[in-house]
C-alpha positions in Angstrom: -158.7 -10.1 58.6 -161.0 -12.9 58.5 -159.4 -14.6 55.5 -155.7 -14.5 57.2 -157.4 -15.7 60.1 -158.4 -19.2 58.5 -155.6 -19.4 56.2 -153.5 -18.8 59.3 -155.5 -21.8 61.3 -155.2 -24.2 58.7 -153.7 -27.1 59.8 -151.4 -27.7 56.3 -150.3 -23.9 56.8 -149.0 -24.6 60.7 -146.7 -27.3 59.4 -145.2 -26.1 56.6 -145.0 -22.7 58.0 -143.5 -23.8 61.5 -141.4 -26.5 59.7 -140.0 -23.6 57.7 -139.6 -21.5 60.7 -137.4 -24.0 62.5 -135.2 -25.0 59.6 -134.1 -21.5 59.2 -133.6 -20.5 62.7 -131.2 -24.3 62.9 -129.5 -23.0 59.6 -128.1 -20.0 61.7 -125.7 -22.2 64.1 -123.6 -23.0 60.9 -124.3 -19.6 59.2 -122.8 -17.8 62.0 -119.5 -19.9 62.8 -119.4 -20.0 58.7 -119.5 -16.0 59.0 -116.8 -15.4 61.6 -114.3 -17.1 58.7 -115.3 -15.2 55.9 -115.4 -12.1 57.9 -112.2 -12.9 59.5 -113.8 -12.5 63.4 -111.7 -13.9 65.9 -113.6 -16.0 68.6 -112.3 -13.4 71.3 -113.1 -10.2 69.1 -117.0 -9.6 70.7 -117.6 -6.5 69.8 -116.7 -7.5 66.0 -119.3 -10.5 66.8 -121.6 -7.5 68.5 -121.1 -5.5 65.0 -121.7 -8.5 62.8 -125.0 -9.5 64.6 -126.1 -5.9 64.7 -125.6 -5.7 60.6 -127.5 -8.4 60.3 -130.2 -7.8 62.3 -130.5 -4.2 61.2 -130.7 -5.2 57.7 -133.6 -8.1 58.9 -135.3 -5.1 60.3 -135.5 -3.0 57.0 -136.5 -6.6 55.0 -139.1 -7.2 57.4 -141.2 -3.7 57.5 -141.0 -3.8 53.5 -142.1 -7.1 52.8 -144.7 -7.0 55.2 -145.6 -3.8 53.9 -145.6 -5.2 50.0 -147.9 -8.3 51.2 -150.1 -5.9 53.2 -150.1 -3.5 50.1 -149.7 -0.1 52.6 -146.6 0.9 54.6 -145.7 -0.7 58.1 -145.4 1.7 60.8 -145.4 0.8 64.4 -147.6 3.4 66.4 -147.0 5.2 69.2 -148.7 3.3 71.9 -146.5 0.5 70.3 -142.8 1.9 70.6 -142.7 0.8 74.2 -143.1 -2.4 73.3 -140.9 -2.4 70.3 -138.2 -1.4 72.5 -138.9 -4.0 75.5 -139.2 -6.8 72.5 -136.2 -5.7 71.1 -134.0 -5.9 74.1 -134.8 -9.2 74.9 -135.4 -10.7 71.5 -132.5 -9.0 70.0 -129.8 -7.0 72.3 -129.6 -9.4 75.3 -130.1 -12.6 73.2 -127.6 -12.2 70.1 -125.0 -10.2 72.4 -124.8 -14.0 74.7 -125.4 -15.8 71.4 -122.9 -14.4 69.1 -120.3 -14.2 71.9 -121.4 -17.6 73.1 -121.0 -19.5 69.6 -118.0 -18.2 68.9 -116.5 -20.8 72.0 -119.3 -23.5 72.1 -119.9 -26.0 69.0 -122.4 -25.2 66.3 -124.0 -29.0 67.8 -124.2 -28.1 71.5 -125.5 -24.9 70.7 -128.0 -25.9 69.1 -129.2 -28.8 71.6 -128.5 -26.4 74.8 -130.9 -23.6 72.7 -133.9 -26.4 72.7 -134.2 -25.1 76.4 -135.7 -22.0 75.0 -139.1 -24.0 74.8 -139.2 -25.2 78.6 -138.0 -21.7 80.1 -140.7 -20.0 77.8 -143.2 -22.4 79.5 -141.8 -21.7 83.1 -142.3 -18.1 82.4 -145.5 -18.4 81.1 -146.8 -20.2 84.1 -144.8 -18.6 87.2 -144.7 -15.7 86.0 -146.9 -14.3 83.4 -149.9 -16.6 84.6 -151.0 -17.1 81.3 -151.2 -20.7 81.9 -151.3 -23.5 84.2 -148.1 -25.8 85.1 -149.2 -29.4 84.6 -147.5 -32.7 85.0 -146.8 -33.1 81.5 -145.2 -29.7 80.9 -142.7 -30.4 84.6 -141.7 -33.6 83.0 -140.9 -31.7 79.6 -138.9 -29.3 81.6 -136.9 -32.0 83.5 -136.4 -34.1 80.0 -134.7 -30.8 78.5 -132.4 -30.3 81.7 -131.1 -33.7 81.8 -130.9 -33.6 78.2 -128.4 -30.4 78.4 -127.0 -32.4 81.2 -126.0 -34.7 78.9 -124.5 -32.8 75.7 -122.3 -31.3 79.0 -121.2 -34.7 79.8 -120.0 -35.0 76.5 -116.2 -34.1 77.0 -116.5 -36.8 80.3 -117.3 -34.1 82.8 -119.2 -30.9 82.9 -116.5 -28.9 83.8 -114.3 -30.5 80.8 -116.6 -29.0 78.2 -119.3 -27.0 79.6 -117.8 -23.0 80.0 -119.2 -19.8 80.9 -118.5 -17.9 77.8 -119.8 -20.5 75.6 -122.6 -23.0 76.5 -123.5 -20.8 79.3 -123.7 -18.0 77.5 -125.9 -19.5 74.8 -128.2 -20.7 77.4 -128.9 -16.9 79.2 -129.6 -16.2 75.0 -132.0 -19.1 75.1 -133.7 -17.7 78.3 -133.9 -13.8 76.8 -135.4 -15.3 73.8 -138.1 -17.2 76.3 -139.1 -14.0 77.9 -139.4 -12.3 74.7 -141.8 -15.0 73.1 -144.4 -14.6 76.1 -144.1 -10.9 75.5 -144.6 -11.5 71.6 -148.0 -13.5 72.6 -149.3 -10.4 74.9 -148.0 -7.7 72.7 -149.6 -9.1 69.2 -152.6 -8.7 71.1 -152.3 -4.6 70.4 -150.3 -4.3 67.3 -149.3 -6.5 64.1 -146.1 -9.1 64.9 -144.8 -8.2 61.6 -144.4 -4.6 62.7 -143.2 -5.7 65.9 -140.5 -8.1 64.4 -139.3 -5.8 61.6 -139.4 -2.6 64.2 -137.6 -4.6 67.0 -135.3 -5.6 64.6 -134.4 -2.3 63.5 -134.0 -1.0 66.6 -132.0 -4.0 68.2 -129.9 -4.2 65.2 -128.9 -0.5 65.1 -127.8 -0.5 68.9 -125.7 -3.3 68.2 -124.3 -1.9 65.5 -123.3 1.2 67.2 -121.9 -0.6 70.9 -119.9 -3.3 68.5 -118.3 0.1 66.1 -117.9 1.9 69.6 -115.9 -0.5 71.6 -113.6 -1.2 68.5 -115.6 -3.6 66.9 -114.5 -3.9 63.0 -115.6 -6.4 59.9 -114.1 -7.3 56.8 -115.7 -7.9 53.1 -113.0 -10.3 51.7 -115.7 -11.7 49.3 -119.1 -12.2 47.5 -119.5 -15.1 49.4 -119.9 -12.9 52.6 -122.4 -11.0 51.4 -124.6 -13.5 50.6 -124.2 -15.0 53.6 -125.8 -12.0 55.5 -128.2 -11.3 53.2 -129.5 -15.0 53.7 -129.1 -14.3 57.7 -130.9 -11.4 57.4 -133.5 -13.3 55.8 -133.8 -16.1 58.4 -134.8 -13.5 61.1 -136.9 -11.5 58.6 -139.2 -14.1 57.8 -139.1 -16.9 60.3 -139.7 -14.3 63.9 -142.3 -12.7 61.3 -143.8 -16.0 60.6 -143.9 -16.9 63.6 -145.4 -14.2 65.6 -148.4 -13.9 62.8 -148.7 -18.2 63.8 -149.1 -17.4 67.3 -151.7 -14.5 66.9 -154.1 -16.7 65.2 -153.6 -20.2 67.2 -152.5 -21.5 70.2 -149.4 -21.7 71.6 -149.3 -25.3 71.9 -150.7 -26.2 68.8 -147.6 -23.7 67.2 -145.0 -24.3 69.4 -145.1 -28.1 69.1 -143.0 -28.0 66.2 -139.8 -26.2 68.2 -139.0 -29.9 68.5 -137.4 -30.0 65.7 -135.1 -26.8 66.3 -132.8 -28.5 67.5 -132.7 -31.3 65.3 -132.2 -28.7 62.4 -129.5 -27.2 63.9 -127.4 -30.0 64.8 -127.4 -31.9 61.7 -127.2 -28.7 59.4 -124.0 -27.9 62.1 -122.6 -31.8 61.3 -123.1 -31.5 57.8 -122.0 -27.6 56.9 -119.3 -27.2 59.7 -118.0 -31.0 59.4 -118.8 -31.6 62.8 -119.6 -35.6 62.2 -117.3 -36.0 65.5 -119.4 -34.0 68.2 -122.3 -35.8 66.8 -121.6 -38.5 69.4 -123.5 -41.1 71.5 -123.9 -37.8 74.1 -125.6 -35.7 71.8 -127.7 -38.0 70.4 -129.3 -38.9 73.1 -129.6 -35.3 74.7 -131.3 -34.4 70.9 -133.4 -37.2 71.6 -134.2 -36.3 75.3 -135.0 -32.4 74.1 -136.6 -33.0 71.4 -139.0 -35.7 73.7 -139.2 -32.9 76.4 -140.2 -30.4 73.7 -143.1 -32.1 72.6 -144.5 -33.6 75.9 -144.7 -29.8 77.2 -146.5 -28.9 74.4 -148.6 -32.0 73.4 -152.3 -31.0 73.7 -154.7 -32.9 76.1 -156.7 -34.8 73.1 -153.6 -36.1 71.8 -152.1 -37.2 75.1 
């Protein structure tokens, strides 16, 4: 333990690691608008979107326990004491997040997504501090928080008024994902405390992923293989969630959240030029979300900036 421990706290290993971990989670935005095409998912077919998530997340699951169980050379299981909090993680991290993520991306822009998301960092904050108590609210973290608000402001502003191009089903719903997601990375930090966040990821994953699957197949939810290219797709899904929530997690067991968390600044950078670039999106990359990238990305790293380097 005490050898992960260093090699955890190493300094070269936070930044590569977290780098890593935001580049895959802003390779998603594409990956999922890219999916609904080859799957042939209609923007208003949710529970197909429900299904597709679910598939994806149930296969992350099963990826998750056995490469952490490879790498820890013994087999993953979550214990009892821990299937509570498996099953809280999981319906925040997974069910309540990708159901308003999935449904919301299918109406909202893979760039505006991915800017309005950045507010996962200041909610997470705000609930760590109201609510959990696990830290105090400072200046510096209230001025990150207002940065990221008028930066959303902004990206809203974008189509000339916030009614024009902000709806309900799309940037709205990506923002209650971007708040489930918040509540489940304070519970991550408390619950790592008592078990391993690579069981909790893959276990929560598996769990979440198999709920999903069975609501989205319920309610009439159907996909279609039309090609290789498909498959490959989810696989590589599959593998952004198996590695980067495990990553992550095992970072903030073994530092701080600020000195991890400082990083999610570039989140939303990821996912807006990877959403230009893959889904030709060089038009929404206008004056209006440049600057609310820039005002995010500023809030980001105020709110987590540590005293020494202030």
């Amino acid at each position: 333990m005490k050898e992960n421990n260093n090699f955890f706290q190493k300094n070269i290993v936070i930044f590569c690691a977290a780098l890593l971990c935001c580049f895959l989670w802003g390779s998603a935005f594409p990956c999922i608008k890219i999916g609904y095409k080859l799957f042939n998912i209609g923007s208003k077919d949710v529970f197909s979107q429900i299904l597709f998530a679910g598939i994806r997340f149930f296969l992350a699951g099963i990826l998750t326990i056995i490469i952490g169980s490879i790498i820890q050379k013994k087999f993953l299981i979550a214990k009892k004491s821990s299937i509570g909090m498996v099953c809280t993680l999981s319906l925040f991290q997974t069910i309540i997040q990708y159901f308003f993520f999935y449904a919301g991306l299918a109406h909202a822009t893979g760039v505006k997504s991915s800017i309005i998301n950045g507010m996962t960092t200041f909610f997470a904050i705000l609930i760590a501090c109201l609510v959990r108590k696990q830290e105090k609210l400072t200046p510096s973290k209230l001025i990150g928080c207002v940065l990221g608000i008028i930066g959303v402001v902004v990206v809203s502003l974008s189509g000339g008024s916030i009614g024009a191009s902000f709806s309900f089903n799309g940037e709205g719903f990506i923002l209650i994902a971007a708040v489930s997601y918040a509540i489940s990375s304070v519970l991550v930090k408390e619950f790592s405390i008592r078990e391993n966040p690579v069981v909790l990821s893959g276990y929560q994953f598996l769990f979440g992923g198999l709920v999903m699957i069975i609501a989205g197949f319920l309610f009439g939810g159907r996909i279609s293989v039309t090609s290789l290219a498909g498959v490959i797709l989810l696989i590589y899904m599959a593998m952004i969630s198996a590695v980067a929530y495990s990553l992550w997690g095992t970072l903030l067991k073994y530092n701080s959240v600020s000195k991890v968390t400082i990083y999610g600044f570039t989140n939303p950078i990821f996912g807006a030029l990877l959403s230009a670039i893959f889904l030709r999106e060089y038009d929404k990359l206008n004056i209006y979300c440049l600057i609310a990238l820039a005002l995010v990305s500023a809030g980001i790293y105020v709110v987590n900036r540590s005293p020494k380097n202030k």
